[in-house]
C-alpha positions, 0 to 999 in steps of 0.5 A: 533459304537461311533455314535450309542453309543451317540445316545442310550447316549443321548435318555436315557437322555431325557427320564430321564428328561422326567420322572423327570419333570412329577414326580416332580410336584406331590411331590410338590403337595403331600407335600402341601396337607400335610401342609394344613392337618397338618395345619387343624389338629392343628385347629390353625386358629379357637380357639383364645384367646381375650385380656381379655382371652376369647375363640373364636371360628372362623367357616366359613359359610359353617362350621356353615351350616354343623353344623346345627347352629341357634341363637336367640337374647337374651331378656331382663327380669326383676326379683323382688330383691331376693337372692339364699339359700339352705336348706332341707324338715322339718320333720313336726311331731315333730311340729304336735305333740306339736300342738295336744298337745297343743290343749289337753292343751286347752280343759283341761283348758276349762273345768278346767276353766268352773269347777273353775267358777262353784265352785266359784259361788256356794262359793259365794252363800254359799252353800255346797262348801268348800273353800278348793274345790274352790282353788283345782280348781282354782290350776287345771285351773292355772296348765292347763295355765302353760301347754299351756304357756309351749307348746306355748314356746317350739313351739316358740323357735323351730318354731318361732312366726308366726308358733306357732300362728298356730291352729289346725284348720288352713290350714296349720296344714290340708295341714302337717298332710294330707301331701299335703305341706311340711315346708323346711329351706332355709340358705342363705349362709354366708356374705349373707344378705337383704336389706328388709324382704322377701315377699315370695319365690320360691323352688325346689329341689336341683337335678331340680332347673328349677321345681320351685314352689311357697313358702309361707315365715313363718318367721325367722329360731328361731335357727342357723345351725352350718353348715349353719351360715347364715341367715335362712327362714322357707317356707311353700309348699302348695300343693307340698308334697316335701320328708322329708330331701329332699335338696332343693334350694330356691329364697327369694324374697324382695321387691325393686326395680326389677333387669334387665338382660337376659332370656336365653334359656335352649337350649343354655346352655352347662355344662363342668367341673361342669360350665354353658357356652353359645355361642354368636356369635360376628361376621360372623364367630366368637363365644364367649364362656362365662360362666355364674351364672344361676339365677333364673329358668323360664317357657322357661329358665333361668333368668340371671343378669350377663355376657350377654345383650339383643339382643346378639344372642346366640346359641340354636343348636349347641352349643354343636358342639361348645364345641367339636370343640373346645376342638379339637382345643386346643388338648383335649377331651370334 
């Protein structure tokens, strides 16, 4: 019996070995799948910090092919010297109607004057013409003068020169009253100032800064703004009936020399957090996120001074991909 007993003994020994050793290397296998996925979940090897505190975001080929991406370079554009305000759409009437006013002054005077000559020639051929009709007339004409002057300055000191100058005739009087323009005030924000008197402008309004649309520059605002305490423009829209109280931007443009920077595709820009980001690929497999100031809108995008050169190569799909990957690597959500 001890035979058989050692026997049955030793069988269930190297079955249990046998078991041991096919087992064993799936365990170990299963906990290296686990690191790995760990690991990966963690997105420890794709975002990174440069030593100036910039994101970089690492991404291997095949990750940027499974995520459609394309870049372009970036190219350089120049822009006439110009500086950033904001303002709003005028309410023309009141305007107009010192201008209707003024021109009942006028045709008062002509014909006050035309009465005064008329008298005064007659007193001077002694004909049946007192003295005291001839200075009633004359105090007429006089009074009509003082109207208009009074007009002439209220305009002035509510509109500036160069709009006071205006007659009921001009185009610009036509384009208000038949709401084809629209008169806005640009304040440049405080501390702001320009080296040379501005030569024209562009608008938009506040909620669509890349529709802009010419302006023609009408001088200095004659009064401040309390809430705005810097420097202010009046700009006529020609054609472009923007709402009244609308909040509009505006770029007053200077003479100088013009400013160089980069024209960047509208399809390249990310929002995050109330800022303006692009990626620009660095390497193979790295990507810069930087923020930017918007400029200047143009036709195919933004022009833009600042934080970018010529020929890097941003990206225009994807971008938003980028971003997303990106909160997942510092464990946030976009």
């Amino acid at each position: 019996m001890k035979p058989i007993g050692l026997s049955i003994a030793a069988g269930l020994l190297i079955g249990a070995a046998v078991t041991w050793m096919a087992l064993t290397p799936r365990e170990v296998d299963n906990k290296g799948d686990k690191k790995e996925e760990q690991a990966a979940s963690k997105g420890e090897s794709r975002v990174q910090h440069g030593p100036q505190g910039e994101t970089i975001l690492r991404l291997n080929p095949e990750d940027q092919e499974h995520a459609g991406l394309k870049v372009v370079a970036l190219e350089a554009a120049q822009m006439a010297p110009e500086v950033k305000g904001y303002g709003q759409v005028l309410d023309p009437g009141p305007l107009l109607s010192l201008i209707a006013e003024r021109e009942t002054a006028k045709a008062a005077l002509k014909a006050s004057a035309k009465e005064f000559e008329r008298l005064k020639t007659l007193y001077a051929q002694e004909q049946n013409i007192s003295a005291r009709a001839l200075e009633t007339a004359e105090a007429a004409m006089k009074r009509d003068q003082i109207l208009i002057a009074s007009i002439q300055g209220r305009m002035i000191i509510s509109w500036g020169k160069i709009i006071a100058q205006k007659s009921e005739t001009d185009p610009f009087v036509h384009w208000l009253n038949a709401q084809e323009g629209a008169l806005a005030r640009i304040d440049l924000p405080l501390g702001e100032s320009l080296e040379s008197a501005p030569t024209a402008g562009h608008l938009a309004l506040a909620a669509a800064e890349e529709h802009k649309v010419p302006a023609e520059f009408l001088g200095m605002a004659p009064n401040a703004d309390a809430q705005m305490p810097g420097i202010s423009f009046l700009f006529l829209l020609e054609h472009h009936p923007f709402p009244i109280g609308a909040p509009v931007t505006g770029w007053v443009v200077t003479s100088g020399a013009p400013q160089s920077g980069v024209t960047v595709p509208r399809a390249a820009l990310v929002r995050h957090e109330g800022d303006v980001f692009v990626y620009i690929k660095t390497g193979d497999t790295t990507f810069e996120r930087r923020a930017i100031a918007l400029g200047h809108p143009m036709e195919d995008g933004w022009w833009v001074g600042n934080g970018l050169k010529p020929k890097e190569q941003v990206v225009i799909v994807g971008a938003q991909q980028l971003l997303s990957e990106e909160m997942k690597g510092q464990g946030t959500e976009e």
